[in-house]
C-alpha positions in Angstrom: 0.0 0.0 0.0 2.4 2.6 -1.3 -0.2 5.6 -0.9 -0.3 5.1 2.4 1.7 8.1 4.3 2.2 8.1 7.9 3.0 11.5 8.8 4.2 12.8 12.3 1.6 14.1 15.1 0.0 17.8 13.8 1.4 17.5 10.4 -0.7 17.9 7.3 -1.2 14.1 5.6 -0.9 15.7 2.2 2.9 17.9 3.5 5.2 16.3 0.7 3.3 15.7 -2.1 4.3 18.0 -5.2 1.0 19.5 -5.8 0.2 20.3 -1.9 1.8 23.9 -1.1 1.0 25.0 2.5 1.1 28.6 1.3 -0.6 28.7 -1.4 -3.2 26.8 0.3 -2.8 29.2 3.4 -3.5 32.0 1.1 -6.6 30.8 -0.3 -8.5 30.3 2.6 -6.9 34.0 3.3 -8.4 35.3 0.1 -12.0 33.4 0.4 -12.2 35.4 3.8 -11.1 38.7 2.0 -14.1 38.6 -0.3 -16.3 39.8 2.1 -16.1 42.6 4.9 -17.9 42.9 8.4 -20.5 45.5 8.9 -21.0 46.5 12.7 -23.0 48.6 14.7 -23.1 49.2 18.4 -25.8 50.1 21.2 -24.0 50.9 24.0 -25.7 51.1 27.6 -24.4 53.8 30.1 -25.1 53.7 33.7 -25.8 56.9 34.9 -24.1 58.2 38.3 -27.1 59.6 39.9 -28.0 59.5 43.4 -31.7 58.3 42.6 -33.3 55.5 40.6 -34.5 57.2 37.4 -38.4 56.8 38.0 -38.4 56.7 41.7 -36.2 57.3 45.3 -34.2 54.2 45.7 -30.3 55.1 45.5 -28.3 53.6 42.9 -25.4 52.2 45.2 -23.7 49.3 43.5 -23.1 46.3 45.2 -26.1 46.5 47.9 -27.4 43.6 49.5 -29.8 41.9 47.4 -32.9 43.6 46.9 -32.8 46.2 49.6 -32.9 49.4 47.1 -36.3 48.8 45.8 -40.0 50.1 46.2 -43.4 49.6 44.3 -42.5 51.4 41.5 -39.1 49.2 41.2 -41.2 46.1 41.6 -44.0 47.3 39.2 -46.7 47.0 41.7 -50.3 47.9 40.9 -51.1 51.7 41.7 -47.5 52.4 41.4 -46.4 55.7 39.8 -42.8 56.8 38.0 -41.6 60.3 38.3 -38.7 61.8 36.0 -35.4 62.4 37.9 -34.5 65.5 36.5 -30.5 65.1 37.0 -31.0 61.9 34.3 -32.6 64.6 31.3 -29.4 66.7 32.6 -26.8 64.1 32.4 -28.4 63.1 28.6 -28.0 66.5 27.8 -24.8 66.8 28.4 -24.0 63.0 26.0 -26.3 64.7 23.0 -24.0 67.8 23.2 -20.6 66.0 23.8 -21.7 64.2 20.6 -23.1 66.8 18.8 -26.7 65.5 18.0 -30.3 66.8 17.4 -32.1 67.6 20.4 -35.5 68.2 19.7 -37.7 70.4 21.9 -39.6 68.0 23.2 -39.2 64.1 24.2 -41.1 61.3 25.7 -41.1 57.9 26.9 -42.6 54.9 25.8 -43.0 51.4 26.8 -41.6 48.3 25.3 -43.4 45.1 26.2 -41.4 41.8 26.0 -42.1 38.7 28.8 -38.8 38.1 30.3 -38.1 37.7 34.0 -35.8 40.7 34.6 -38.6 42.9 34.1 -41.7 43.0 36.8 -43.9 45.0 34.9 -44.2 42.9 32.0 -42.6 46.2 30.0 -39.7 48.7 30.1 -40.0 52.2 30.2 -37.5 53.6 27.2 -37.6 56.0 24.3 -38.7 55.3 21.1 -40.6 57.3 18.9 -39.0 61.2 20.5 -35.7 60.2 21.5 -34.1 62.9 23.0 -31.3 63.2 21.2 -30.9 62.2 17.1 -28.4 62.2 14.5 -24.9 62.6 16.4 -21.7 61.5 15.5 -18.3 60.8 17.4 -14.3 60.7 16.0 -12.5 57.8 16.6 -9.9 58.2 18.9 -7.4 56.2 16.9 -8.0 56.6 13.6 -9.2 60.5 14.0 -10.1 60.6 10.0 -12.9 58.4 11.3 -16.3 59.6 12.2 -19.0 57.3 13.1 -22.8 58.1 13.1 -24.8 58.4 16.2 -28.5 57.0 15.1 -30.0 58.3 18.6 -29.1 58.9 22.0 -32.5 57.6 24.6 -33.0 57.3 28.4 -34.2 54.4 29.9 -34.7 52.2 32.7 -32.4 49.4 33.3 -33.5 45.5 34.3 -33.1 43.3 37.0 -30.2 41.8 37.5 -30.2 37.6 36.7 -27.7 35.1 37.7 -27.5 31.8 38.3 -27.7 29.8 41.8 -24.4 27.4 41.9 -26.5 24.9 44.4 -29.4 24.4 43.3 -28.6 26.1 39.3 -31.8 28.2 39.5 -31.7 31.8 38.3 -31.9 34.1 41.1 -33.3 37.9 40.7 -31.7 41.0 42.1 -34.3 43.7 41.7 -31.9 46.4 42.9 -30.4 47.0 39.6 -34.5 48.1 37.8 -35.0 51.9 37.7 -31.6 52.9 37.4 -30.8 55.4 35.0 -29.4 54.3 31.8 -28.5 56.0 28.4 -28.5 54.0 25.4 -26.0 55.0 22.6 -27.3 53.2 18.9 -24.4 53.9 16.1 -25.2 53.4 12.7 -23.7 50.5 10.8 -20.4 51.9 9.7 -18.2 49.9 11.4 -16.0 47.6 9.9 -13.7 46.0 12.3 -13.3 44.6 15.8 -10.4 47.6 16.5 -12.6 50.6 15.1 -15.6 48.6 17.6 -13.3 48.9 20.4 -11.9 52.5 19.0 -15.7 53.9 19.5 -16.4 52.1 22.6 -13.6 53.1 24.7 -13.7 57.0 22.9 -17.5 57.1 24.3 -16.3 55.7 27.9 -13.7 58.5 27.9 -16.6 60.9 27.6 -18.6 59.7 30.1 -15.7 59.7 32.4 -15.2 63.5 31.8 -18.6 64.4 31.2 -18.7 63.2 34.8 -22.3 61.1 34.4 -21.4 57.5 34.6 -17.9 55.8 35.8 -17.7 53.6 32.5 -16.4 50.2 34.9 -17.4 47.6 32.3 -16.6 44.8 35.6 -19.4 46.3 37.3 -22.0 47.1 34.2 -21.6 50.3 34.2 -20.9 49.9 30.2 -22.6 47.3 28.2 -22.5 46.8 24.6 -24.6 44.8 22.5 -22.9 44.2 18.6 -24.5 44.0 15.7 -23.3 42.1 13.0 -23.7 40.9 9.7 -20.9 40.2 6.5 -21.7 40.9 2.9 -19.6 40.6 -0.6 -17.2 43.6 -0.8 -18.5 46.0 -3.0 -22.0 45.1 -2.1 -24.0 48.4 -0.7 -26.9 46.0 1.0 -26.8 44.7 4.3 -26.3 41.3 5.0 -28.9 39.6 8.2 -27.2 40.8 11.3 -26.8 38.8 14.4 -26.7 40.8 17.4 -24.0 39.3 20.2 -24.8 40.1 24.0 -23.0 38.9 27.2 -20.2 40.7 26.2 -18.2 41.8 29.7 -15.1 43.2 28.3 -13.7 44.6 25.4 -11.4 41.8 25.0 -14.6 39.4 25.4 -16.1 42.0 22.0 -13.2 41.9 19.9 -13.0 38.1 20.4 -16.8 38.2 19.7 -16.6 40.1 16.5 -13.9 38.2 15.2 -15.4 34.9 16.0 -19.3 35.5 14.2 -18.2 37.4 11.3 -16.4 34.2 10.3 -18.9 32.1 11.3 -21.4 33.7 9.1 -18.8 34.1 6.5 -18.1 29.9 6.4 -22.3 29.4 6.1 -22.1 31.5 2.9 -19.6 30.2 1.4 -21.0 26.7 2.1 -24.2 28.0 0.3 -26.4 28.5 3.8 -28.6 31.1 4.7 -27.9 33.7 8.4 -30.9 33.7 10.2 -31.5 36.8 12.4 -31.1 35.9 15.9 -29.5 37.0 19.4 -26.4 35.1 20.3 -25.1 34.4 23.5 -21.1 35.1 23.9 -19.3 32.0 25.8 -16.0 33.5 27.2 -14.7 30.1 28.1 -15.5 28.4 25.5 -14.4 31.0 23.2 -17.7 30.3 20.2 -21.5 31.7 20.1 -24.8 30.2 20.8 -28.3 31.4 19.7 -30.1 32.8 22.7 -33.2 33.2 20.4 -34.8 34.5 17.3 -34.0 38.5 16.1 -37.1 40.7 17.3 -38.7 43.2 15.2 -39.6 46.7 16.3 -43.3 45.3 16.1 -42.9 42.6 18.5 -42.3 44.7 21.3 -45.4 46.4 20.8 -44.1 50.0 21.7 -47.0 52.1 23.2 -46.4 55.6 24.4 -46.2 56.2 28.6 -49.2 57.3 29.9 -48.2 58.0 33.0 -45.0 60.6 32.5 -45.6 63.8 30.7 -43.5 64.9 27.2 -40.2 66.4 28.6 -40.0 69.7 27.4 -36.1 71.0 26.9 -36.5 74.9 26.8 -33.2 76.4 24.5 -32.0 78.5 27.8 -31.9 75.0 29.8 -29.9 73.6 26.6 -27.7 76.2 26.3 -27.4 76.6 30.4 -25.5 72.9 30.1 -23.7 73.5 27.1 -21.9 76.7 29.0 -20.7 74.2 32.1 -19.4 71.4 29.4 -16.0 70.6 30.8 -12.6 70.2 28.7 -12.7 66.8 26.7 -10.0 64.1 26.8 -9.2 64.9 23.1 -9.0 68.2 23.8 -6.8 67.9 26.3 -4.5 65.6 24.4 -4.0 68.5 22.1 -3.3 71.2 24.3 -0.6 69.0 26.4 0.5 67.9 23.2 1.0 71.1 21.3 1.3 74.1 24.3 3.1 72.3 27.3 5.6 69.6 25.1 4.2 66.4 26.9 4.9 63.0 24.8 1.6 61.9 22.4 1.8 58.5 24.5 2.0 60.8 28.2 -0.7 63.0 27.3 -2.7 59.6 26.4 -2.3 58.3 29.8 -2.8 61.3 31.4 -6.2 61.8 30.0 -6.8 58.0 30.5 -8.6 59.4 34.2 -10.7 62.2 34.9 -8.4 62.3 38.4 -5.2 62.1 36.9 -5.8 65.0 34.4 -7.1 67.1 36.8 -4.0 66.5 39.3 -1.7 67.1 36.2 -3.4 70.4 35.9 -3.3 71.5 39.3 0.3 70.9 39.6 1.1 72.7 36.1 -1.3 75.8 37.9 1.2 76.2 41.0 4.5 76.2 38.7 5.4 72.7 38.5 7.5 71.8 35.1 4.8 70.2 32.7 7.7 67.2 32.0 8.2 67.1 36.2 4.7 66.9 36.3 3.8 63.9 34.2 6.7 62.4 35.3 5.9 62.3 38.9 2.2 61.2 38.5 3.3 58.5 35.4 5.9 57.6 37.9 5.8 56.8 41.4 2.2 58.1 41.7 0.8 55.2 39.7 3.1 53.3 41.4 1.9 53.7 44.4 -1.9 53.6 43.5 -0.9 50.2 42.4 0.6 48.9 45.5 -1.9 50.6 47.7 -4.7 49.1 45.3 -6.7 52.3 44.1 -7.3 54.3 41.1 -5.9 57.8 41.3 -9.9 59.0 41.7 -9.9 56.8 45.2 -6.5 58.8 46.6 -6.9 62.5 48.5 -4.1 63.7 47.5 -3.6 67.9 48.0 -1.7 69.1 44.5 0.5 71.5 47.1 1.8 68.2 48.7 2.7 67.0 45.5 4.5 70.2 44.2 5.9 70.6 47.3 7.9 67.4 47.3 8.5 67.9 43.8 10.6 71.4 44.6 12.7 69.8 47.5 13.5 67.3 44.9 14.4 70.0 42.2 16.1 72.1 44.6 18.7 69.1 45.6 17.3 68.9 49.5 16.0 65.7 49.2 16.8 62.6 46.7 13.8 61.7 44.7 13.9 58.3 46.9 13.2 60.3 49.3 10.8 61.7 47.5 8.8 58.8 46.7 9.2 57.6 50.0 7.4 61.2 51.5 4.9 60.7 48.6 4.0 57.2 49.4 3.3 58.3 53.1 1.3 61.6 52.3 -1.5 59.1 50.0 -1.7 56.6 52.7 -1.5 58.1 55.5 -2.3 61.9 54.9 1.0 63.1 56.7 2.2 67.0 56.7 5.1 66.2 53.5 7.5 68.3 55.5 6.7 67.0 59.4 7.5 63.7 57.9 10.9 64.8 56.0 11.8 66.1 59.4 10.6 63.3 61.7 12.6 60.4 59.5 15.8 62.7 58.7 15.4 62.2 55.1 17.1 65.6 54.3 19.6 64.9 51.6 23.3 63.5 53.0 26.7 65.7 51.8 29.0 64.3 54.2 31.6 62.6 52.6 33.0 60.6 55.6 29.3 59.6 55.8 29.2 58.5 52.4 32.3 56.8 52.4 31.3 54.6 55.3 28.0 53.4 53.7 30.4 52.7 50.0 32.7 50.7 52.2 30.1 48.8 53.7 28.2 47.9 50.4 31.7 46.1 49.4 32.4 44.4 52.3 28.2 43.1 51.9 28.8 42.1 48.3 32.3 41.1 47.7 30.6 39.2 44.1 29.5 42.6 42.9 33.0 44.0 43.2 34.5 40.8 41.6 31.7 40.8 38.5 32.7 45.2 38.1 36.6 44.2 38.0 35.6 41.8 35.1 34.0 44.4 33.2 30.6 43.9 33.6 29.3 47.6 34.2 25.8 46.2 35.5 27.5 45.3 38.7 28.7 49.4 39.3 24.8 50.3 39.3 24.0 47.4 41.5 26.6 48.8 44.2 25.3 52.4 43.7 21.5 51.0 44.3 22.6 49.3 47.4 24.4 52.6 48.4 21.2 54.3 48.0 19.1 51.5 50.0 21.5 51.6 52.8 21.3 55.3 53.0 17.8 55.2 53.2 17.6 58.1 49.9 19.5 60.0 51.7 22.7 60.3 50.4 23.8 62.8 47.3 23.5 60.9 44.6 26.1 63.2 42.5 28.3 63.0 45.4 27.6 59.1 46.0 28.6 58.6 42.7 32.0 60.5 42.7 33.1 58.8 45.9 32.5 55.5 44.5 34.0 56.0 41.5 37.2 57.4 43.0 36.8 54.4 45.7 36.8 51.8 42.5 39.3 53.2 40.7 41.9 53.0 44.0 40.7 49.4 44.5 41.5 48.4 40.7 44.9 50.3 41.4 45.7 48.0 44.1 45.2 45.1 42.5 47.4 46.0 39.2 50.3 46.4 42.1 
């Protein structure tokens, strides 16, 4: 049986033969692919940071013991009646600006009827025929040339929360999470890849953040996105049947999403079968898609106006009143750090990455701190220390004249930035006076040389290997011994000074040992 190959494990049985050529064949499955493109569009779901559920009382707290935050109107109980917070009109106000859409004078709610268990009243109270805002648009953060079309910006209230008892595998229902504000963001279907998806998404959660209406944590739900998507022959201006892709949790969980159906729907038309419209369940583990159910249609949720809230009316001096207190956006403040104060493209990016971080850079900058000392400091061993203390730069209390005053003594030579970082730690965790504390620990710089000397000779009697390794030419071991210097010194000694004295110190030891 001469046809019979036995080829090693993972290698192709046809590797060898004359006519099989992994590339080409490679390619072809590369070019089947390239035929057709991905068409995407997004609703994002904002949590809103208000005090108040959006229809009633009950606070918004996250993480509350189960189904302690609600009321009648929560729980949809007969008789019950839902009044407007006015902060959640505000806080979409400011979204429909930040994006530049339509705001029509006056907008309503509706309700949109669906049997699910996450919703007691049988129906969710939402925006569908007066949105309140329409037609917006928003510029990719990555590719700037880039603009993507806002469809409509809506309020509405958001569902229960579901999950899933490990004993008994029941689904258990957290009423705490219905009522609470939420803005829904629907792009039109111009996107065209899983990086311009996650461009959008995280360009919109930057605005939030400094819009200052929802905190954007994806780990908590305070961002959700649903993608639409559907594939089509390049070149083709109709739209292919869309899939829409839920349980999405992170934006690694989306991109891995995207990727994943657009080829699956690709490989059923190529092997001549039809995509059926349906909502798809994303499986993190197992890394594939399953269909939830069947697509809905606009008519089968049966939207019916609310008759029990009034139109909201949006006067133009209430519109314009907002506009006025818009703050500075990220990309704006890219720009201006960028172009007027000389910071790195890839500093100013991650000093507009927080709300807190920007606004400490800024306060530093406005009591005379260098811009590059500035970005340095909180890049640096401010991050650092968030890190280690395990908080985001919003959590820390941190005074900007602490900051800047460490930052001088540092400049101005009477402390080492060790020292430094070692005053800075103390002030974030422990709220210390900056200069009590340089007092209290002697942390004032060290320029006695006889001091010096005797922490230089101690470091070499510690680590005799280090010295042997720096006589052999490796110049690693000389920063080693200057570290340990440093360490054994507790910051304190000059570092210019430091460095001198061990030099000269090396140089008479190498001496010695030519005699």
């Amino acid at each position: 049986r001469p046809w019979c190959l036995v080829r090693p494990p993972g290698q192709n049985a046809f590797a060898g033969f004359p006519w099989y050529d992994e590339n080409t064949i490679s390619q072809r499955r590369k070019d089947r692919f390239m035929d057709y493109e991905t068409v995407i569009g997004l609703e994002i779901h904002v949590e809103l940071q208000t005090e108040e559920k959006i229809f009633c009382s009950c606070p918004t707290t996250f993480g509350a013991l189960e189904n302690s935050q609600i009321c009648p109107v929560c729980r949809g109980l007969p008789g019950a009646r839902p009044v407007l917070n006015p902060q959640v009109v505000n806080f979409a106000l400011r979204l429909c600006l930040a994006t530049g859409c339509r705001i029509d004078p006056m907008s309503r709610f509706d309700r949109k009827f669906y049997d699910y268990p996450d919703l007691p009243k049988g129906y969710q109270i939402t925006q569908w025929f007066q949105p309140i805002g329409r037609e917006g648009s928003v510029r990719l953060t990555h590719q700037p040339s880039r603009v993507i079309r806002i469809r409509e910006i809506h309020m509405e209230e958001d569902t229960a929360r579901l999950t899933e008892d490990p004993e008994s595998g029941g689904i258990q229902i957290d009423y705490n999470r219905c009522g609470v504000p939420l803005l829904e963001i629907v792009t039109q279907p111009e996107l065209s890849s899983a990086e311009e998806a996650i461009d959008l998404i995280t360009t919109l959660r930057e605005m939030v953040l400094f819009l200052g209406i929802s905190d954007g944590r994806m780990e908590q739900g305070s961002l959700r996105v649903d993608v639409n998507i559907s594939v089509r022959r390049k070149g083709d201006q109709t739209l292919g049947v869309r899939t829409e892709m839920k349980n999405l949790s992170s934006l690694k969980a989306i991109s891995r999403a995207i990727r994943h159906e657009s080829q699956r729907q690709i490989k059923r038309l190529q092997a001549g079968k039809i995509i059926r419209p349906a909502t798809r369940r994303w499986d993190e583990k197992r890394q594939e898609s399953r269909a939830l159910r069947s697509k809905e249609m606009a008519a089968d949720y049966r939207y019916d106006p609310e008759p029990d809230l009034p139109p909201v009316h949006l006067e133009a001096a209430r519109i314009e009143a907002i506009r006025a207190r818009l703050p500075e956006m990220a990309s704006v403040k890219r720009k201006r750090y960028v172009g007027q104060l000389g910071i790195r493209p890839e500093d100013a990016s991650l000093l507009t990455s927080s709300p807190a971080l920007s606004a400490q850079f800024e306060a530093l900058t406005d009591q005379g701190t260098a811009p590059a000392d500035a970005a340095g400091w909180l890049l640096g061993e401010f991050l650092q220390i968030c890190r280690r203390q395990g908080c985001t730069p919003a959590k820390i209390t941190l005074p900007p004249g602490n900051l800047a005053w460490i930052i001088r003594q540092v400049e101005n030579g009477r402390i080492t930035r060790m020292s430094g970082r070692r005053t800075l730690e103390a002030v974030m965790a422990d709220n210390v006076d900056p200069q009590d504390y340089i007092e209290i620990h002697q942390l004032a710089i060290q320029t006695d040389q006889d001091q010096i000397q005797r922490w230089i000779d101690e470091v070499l009697r510690q680590y005799p290997g280090a010295l042997r390794d720096y006589f052999r030419g490796r110049t690693k071991a000389r920063v080693f011994i200057m570290g340990q210097v440093m360490r054994l010194s507790g910051g304190r000694a000059d570092p210019a000074l430091s460095a001198r004295l061990l030099e000269q110190t090396l140089a008479s030891l190498s001496d010695s040992q030519r005699q």
